[in-house]
C-alpha positions as CSV (number, residue, x, y, z in Angstrom):
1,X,206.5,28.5,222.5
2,X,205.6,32.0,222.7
3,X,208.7,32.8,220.5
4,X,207.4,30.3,217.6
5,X,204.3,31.8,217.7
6,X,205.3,35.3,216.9
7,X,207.7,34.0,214.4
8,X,205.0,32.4,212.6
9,X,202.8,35.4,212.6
10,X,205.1,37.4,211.5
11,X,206.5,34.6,208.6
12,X,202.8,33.9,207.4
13,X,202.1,38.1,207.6
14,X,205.3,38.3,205.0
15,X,203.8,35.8,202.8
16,X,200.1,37.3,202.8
17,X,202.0,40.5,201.8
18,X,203.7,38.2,198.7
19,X,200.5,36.8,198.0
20,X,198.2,39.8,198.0
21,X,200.4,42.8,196.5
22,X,199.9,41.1,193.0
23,X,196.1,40.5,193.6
24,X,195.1,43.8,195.1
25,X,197.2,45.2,192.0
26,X,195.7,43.2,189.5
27,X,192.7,45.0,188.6
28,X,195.3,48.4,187.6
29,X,197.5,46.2,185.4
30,X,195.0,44.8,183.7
31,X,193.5,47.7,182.6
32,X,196.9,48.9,181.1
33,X,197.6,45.6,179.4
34,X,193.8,44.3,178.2
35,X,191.4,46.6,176.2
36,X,188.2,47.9,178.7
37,X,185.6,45.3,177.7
38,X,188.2,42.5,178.4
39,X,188.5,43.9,181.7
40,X,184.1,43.9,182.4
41,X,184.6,40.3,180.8
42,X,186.3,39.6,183.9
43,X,184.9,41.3,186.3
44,X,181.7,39.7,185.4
45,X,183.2,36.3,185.9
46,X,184.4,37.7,189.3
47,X,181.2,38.6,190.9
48,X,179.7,35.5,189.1
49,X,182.0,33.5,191.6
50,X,181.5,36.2,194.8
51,X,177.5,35.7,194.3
52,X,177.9,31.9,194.3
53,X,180.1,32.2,197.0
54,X,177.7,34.1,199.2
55,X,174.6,31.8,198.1
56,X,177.0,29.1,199.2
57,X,177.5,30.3,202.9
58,X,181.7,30.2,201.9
59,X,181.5,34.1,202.7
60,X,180.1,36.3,204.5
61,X,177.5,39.2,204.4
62,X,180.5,41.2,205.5
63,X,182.8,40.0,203.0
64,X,180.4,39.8,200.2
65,X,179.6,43.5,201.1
66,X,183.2,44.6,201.2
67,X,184.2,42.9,198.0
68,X,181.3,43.8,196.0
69,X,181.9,47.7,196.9
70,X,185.3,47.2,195.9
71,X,184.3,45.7,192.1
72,X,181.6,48.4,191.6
73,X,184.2,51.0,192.4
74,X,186.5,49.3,190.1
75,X,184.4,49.2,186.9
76,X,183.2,53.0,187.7
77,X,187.1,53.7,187.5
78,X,187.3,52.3,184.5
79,X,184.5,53.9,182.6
80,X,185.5,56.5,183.7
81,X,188.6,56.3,182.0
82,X,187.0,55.4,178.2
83,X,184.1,57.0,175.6
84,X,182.6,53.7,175.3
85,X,179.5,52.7,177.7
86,X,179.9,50.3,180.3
87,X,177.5,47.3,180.2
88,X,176.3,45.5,183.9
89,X,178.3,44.0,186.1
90,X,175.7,42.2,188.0
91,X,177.5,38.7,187.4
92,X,181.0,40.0,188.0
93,X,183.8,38.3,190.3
94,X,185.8,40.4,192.7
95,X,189.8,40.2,193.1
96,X,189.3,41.4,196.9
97,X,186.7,38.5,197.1
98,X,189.8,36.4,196.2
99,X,192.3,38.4,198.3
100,X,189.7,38.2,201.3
101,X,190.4,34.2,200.9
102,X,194.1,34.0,200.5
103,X,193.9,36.0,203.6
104,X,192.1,33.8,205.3
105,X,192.9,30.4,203.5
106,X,196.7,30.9,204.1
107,X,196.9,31.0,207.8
108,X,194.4,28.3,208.1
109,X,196.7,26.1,205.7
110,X,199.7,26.9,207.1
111,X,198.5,25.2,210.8
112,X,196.5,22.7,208.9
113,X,199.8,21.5,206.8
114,X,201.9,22.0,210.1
115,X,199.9,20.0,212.4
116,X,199.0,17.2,209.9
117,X,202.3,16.4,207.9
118,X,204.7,18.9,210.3
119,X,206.1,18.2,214.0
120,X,203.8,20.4,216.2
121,X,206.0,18.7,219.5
122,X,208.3,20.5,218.0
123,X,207.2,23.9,219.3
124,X,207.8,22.5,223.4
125,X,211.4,23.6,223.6
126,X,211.6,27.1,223.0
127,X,214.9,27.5,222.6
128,X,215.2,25.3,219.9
129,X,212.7,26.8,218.5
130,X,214.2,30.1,218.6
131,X,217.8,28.8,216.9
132,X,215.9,26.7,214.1
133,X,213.7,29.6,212.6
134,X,216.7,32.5,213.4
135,X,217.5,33.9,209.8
136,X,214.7,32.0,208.5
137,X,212.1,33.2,206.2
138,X,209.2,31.3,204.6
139,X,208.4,31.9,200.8
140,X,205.6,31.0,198.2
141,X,208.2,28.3,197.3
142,X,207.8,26.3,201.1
143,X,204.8,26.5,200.6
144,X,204.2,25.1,197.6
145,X,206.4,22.5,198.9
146,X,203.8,21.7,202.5
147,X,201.2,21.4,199.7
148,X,203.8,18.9,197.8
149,X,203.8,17.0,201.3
150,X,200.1,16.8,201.3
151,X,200.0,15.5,197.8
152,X,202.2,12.6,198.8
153,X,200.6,11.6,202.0
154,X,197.2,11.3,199.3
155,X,199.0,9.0,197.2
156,X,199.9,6.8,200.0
157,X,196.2,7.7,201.5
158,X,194.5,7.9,198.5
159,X,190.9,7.2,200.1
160,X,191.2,10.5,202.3
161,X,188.2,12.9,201.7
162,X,189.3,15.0,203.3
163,X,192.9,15.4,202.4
164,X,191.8,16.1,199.1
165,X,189.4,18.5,200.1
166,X,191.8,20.5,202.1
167,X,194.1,20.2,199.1
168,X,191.3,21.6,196.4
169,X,190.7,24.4,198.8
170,X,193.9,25.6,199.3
171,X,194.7,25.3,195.9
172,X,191.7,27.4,194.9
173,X,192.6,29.6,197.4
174,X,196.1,30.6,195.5
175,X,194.0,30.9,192.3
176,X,195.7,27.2,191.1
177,X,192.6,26.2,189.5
178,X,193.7,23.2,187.4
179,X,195.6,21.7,190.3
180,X,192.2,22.7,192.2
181,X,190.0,20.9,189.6
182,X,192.1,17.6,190.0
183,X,191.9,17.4,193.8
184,X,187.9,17.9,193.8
185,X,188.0,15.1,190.9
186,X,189.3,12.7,193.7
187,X,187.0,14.1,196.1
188,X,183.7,13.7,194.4
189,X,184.9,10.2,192.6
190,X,185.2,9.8,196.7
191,X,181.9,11.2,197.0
192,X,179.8,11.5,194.3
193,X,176.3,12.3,195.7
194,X,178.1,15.5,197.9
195,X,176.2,18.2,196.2
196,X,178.4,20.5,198.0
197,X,181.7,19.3,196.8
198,X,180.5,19.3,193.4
199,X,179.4,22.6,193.1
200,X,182.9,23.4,194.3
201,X,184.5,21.3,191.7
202,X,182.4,22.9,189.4
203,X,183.2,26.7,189.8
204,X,187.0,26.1,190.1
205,X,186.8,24.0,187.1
206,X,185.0,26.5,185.4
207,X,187.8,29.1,186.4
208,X,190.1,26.9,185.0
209,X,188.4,26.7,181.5
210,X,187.4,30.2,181.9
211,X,183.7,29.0,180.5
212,X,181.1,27.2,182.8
213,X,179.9,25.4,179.5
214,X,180.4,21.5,178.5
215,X,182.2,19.8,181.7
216,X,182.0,22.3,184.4
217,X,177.6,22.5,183.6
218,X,177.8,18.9,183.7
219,X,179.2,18.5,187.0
220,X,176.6,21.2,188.1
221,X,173.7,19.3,187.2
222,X,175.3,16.3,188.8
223,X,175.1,18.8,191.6
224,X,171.6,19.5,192.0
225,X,170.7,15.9,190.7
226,X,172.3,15.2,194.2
227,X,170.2,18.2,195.9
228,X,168.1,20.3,193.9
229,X,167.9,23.2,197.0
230,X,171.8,23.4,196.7
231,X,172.7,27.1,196.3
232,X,175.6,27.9,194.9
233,X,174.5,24.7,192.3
234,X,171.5,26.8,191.5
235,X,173.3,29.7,190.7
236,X,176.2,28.6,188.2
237,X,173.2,26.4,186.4
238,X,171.9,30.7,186.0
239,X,175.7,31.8,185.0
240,X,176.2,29.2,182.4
241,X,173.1,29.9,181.0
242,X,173.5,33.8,181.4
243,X,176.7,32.7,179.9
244,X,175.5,31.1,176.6
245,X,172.8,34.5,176.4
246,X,169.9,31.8,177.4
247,X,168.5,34.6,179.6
248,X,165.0,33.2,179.9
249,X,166.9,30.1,181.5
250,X,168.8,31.8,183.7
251,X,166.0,33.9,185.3
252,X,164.2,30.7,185.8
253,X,167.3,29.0,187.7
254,X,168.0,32.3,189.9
255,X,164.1,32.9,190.6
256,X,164.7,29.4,192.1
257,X,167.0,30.6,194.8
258,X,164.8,33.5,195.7
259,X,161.9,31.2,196.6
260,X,164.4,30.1,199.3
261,X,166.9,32.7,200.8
262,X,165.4,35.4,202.9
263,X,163.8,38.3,200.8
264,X,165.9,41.0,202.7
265,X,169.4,39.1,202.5
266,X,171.9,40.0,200.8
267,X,172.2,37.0,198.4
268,X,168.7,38.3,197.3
269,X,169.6,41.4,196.7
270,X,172.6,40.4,194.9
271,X,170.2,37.3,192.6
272,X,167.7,40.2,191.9
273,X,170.2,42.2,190.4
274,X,171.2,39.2,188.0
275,X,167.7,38.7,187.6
276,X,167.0,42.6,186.6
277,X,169.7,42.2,184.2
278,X,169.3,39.1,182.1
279,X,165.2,40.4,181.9
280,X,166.6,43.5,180.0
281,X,168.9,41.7,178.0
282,X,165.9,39.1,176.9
283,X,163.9,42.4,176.2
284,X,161.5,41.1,179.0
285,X,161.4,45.0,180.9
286,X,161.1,45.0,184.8
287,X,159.7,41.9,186.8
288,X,155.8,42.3,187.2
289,X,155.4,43.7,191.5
290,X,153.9,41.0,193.4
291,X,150.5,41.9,194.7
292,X,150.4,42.6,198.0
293,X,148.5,39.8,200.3
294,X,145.1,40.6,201.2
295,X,145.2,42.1,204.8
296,X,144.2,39.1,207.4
297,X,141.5,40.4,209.7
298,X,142.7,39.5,213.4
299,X,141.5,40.0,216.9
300,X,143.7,39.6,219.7
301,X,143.4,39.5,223.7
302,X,143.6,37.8,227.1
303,X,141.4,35.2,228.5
304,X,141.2,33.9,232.6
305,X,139.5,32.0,234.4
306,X,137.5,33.3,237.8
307,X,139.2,32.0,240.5
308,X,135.9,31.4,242.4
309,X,135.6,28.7,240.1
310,X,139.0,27.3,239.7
311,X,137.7,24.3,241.9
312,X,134.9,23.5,239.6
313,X,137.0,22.5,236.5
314,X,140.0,19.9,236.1
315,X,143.4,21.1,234.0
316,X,142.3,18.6,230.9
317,X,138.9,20.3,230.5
318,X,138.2,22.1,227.2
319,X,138.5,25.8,226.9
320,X,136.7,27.4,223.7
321,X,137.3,30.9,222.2
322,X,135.4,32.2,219.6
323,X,134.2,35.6,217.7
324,X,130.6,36.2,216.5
325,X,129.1,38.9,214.9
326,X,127.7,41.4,217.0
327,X,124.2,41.5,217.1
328,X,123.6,37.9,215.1
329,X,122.4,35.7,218.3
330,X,123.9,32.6,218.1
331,X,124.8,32.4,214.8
332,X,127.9,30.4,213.8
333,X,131.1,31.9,215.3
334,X,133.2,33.4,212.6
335,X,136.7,32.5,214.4
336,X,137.3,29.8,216.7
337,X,140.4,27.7,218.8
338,X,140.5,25.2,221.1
339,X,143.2,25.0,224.5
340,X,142.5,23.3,228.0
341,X,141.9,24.8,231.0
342,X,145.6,24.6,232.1
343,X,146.7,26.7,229.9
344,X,144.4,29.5,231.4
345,X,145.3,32.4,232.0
346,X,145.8,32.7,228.3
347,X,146.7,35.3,225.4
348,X,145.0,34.3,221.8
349,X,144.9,35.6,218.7
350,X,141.8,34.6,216.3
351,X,142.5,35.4,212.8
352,X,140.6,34.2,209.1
353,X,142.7,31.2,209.0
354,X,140.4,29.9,211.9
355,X,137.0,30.3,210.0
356,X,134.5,27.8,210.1
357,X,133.3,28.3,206.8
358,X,135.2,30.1,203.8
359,X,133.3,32.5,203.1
360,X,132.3,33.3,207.0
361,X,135.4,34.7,208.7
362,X,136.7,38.0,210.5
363,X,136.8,39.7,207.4
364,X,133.1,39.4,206.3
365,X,131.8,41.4,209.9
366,X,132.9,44.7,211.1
367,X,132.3,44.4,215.0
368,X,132.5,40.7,217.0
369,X,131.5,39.7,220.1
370,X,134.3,37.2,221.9
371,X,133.6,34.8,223.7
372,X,135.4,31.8,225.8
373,X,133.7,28.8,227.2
374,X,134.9,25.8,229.6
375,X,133.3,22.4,228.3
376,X,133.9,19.5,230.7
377,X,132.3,17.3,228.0
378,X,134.7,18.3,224.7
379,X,130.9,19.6,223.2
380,X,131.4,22.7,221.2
381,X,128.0,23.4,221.8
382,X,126.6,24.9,224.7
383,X,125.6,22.5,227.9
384,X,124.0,23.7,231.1
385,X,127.1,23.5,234.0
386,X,129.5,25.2,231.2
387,X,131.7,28.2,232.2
388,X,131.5,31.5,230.6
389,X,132.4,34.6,229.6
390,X,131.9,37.5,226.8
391,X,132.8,40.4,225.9
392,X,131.4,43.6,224.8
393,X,131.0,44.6,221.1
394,X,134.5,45.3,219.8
395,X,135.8,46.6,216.0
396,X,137.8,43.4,214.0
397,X,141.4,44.6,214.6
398,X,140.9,44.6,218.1
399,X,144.0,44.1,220.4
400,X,144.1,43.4,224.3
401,X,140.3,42.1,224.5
402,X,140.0,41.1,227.8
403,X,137.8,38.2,228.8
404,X,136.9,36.5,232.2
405,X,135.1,33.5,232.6
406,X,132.6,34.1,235.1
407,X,129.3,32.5,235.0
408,X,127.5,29.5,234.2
409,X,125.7,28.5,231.3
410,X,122.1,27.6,232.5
């Protein structure tokens, strides 16, 4: 079995090489047989597909990273190479984006195929094995011809989701858009509410008409119809109407995904850039810098209990912390929370959020007094029998106040 194994590497490695030589050269040849702005035309569409891609969790930071370095160095090469000024390539789709998927999709397909329409018992005798694939090479052609299988077992299985999504996929995967485009037709008429699937249906389709406008938009809004938070749904509704020079409408679609990808990822980054971009083209400058949020006054520190008195309180009894200002007597606290006595000893954090009143908080006082007081009755005010404990004057900002409840109230 070992045998077949290494056979198989090496028959799937041969066939990655078939695969990816014309890919990883096609960016050269096409700038000896297209004119240079044919060339951004496409690289545009490339990264169009890479961002989506990334938005849609189908590659990686790592990948996105790798491909996107690639493209920029591409299009540098190229202007390099001409008097004329290169425009953006913010919205641009990598060809190692693409290779990074054949080289991955392949494999995957090949076991996939084998174990689904193939005889993996097969593999068992070794020796058979061994005399079957002796002199044997595998080529584009075979497999073209597993995919063939696959196609038939979905006309006897036509209902298979999944078939036809494995299908799609791998099709998209050797950059067969059109055949791609009819196996995620199946698959959404399958599933038509799959946001996912139709965002997928939409890009290859798109790649197929080499325009996201008319059929391919309409399948996107089906899309986010189905989920309006879907990703990569959000983003091609941005590149069709980046496409059609709407660029008001695309910044509004892309600002969309920003409000719900982290700010520092990647996919952000990348959005931004596309954002950046279709402001300057709409003669809108640079985005306006978000104010900064007002600084939230905190105090922070540690609160326990005496254990002379442990025995003179019950787990379930109320526990109250609170800030005052210093030097205001009893005056309403300007902070407070509310835990039980089992939680004790406990750290706490009172912040503005935890104001009684608006406009009576942490932020309005420059030095507190905190306190922390055991109610058996659930009163927030004050009863004689209560357990407490303050402690001295401290600046708002304070960390690591330290507070021991050690006395009763009289």
């Amino acid at each position: 079995m070992i045998g077949f194994w290494i056979v198989a590497a090496l028959m799937i490695a041969g066939v990655l090489a078939l695969l990816l030589w014309p890919l990883l050269g096609a960016g050269k040849r096409a700038t000896s047989s297209t004119g240079r702005e044919t060339n951004l035309s496409v690289y545009r569409d490339q990264l169009r597909e890479l961002d989506s891609d990334l938005a849609a969790g189908t590659l990686d930071e790592a990948q996105h990273r790798v491909a996107r370095s690639d493209l920029e160095r591409r299009v540098l090469e190229d202007t390099a190479n001409t008097d004329v000024g290169a425009p953006s390539i913010t919205t641009q789709r990598s060809t190692v984006g693409v290779s990074i998927g054949v080289a991955i999709a392949v494999p995957a397909l090949a076991m996939a195929l084998y174990f689904w329409v193939g005889t993996p018992a097969g593999i068992n005798p070794p020796i058979q094995v061994a005399e079957n694939q002796q002199g044997h090479q595998t080529t584009p052609a075979q497999i073209e011809a597993m995919m063939a299988q696959l196609e038939q077992r979905l006309q006897a299985e036509p209902n298979n989701v999944e078939g036809w999504v494995m299908l799609a996929r791998s099709y998209a995967a050797l950059r067969r858009f059109v055949d791609s485009s009819a196996a995620y037709a199946q698959a959404t008429a399958l599933l038509p509410d799959n946001a996912d699937l139709l965002a997928d249906y939409a890009d290859v389709l798109a790649m197929s008409k080499q325009t996201l406008q008319g059929e391919p938009e309409k399948i996107i809004r089906r899309a986010l119809k189905a989920n309006p938070d879907n990703l990569k749904a959000l983003n091609l509704m941005g590149s069709a109407a980046f496409e059609r020079q709407d660029y008001r409408a695309a910044i509004s679609w892309w600002e969309k995904i920003l409000k719900r990808v982290p700010p520092d990822s990647p996919a952000a980054k990348s959005i931004s850039n596309s954002v950046a971009e279709a402001r300057s083209l709409a003669g809108m400058g640079a985005a306006p810098r978000a104010a900064a949020p007002p600084a939230v006054a905190k105090i922070s520190g540690t609160v326990t209990l005496d254990p002379a008195l442990r025995a003179r309180v019950a787990d379930t009894d109320s526990v109250f912390i609170f800030a005052r200002a210093a030097g205001a007597g009893r005056s309403p606290p300007l902070a407070a929370m509310r835990k039980l006595v089992g939680d004790l000893p406990l750290t706490f954090t009172l912040d503005d959020s935890m104001a009684m009143m608006p406009s009576l908080n942490l932020s309005s006082a420059t030095s507190v007094i905190v306190g922390a007081r055991i109610s058996k009755t659930g009163n927030v005010m004050p009863s004689p029998g209560d357990l407490q404990g303050f402690s001295q004057a401290v600046n708002v900002g304070a960390k690591n106040i330290a507070i021991t409840i050690d006395s009763e109230v009289k």
